[in-house]
C-alpha positions in Angstrom: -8.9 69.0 -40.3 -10.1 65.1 -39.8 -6.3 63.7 -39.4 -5.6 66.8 -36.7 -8.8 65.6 -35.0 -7.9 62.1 -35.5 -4.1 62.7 -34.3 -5.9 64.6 -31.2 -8.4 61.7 -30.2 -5.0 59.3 -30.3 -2.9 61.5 -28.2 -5.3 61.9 -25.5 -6.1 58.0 -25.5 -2.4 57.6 -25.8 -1.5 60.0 -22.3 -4.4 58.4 -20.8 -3.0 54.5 -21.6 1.4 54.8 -22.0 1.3 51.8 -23.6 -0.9 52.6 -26.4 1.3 55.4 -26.8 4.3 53.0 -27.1 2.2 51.1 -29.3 1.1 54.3 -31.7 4.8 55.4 -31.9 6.1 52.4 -33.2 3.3 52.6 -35.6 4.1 55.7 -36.4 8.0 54.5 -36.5 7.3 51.6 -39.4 4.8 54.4 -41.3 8.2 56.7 -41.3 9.4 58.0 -45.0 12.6 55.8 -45.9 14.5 58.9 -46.2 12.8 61.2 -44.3 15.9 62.9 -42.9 16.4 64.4 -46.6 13.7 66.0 -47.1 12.3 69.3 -45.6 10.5 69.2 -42.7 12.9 66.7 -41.7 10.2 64.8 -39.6 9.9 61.1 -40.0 6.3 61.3 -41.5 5.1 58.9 -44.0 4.8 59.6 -48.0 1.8 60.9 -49.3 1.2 58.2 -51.8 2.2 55.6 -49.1 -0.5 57.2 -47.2 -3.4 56.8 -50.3 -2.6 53.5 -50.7 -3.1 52.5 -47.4 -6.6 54.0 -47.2 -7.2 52.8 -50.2 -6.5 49.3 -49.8 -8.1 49.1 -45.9 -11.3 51.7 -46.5 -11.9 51.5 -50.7 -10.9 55.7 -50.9 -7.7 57.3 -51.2 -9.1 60.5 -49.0 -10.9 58.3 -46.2 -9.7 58.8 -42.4 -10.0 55.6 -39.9 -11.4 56.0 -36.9 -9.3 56.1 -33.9 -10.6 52.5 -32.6 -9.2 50.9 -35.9 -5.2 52.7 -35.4 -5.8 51.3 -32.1 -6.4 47.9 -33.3 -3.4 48.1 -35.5 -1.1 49.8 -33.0 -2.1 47.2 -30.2 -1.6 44.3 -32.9 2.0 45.9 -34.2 2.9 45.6 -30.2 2.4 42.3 -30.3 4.2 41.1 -33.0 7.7 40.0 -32.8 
């Protein structure tokens, strides 16, 4: 239920500002499964490990959720790299 919450809080921010939306979806692009397009669902959502590891390393627990304000910091930084 926290990552539907969290997805929630971003999509409103993100309808509210369209370019934090662009921002969040090319996030959401780089976090994408290699082969995503193999496997069922066939959505282009990340790997569960790759997921863990990421908390992990940013927030010291494999199970944590970041708050919306820290994606947004990332997303907004992604936009502005090359």
């Amino acid at each position: 239920m926290p990552w539907l919450r969290l997805s929630l809080a971003l999509s409103l921010r993100a309808i509210v500002n369209p370019l934090l939306a662009i921002d969040l979806l090319r996030v959401a692009w780089r976090f994408r499964h290699r082969h995503w397009f193999r496997r069922f669902p066939f959505l282009p959502l990340p790997a569960t490990s790759y997921v863990k590891w990421r908390m992990y390393t940013a927030y010291g627990e494999e199970e944590a959720i970041p708050p919306a304000d820290d994606v947004i910091a990332f997303a907004r930084w992604v936009g502005r790299q090359p």
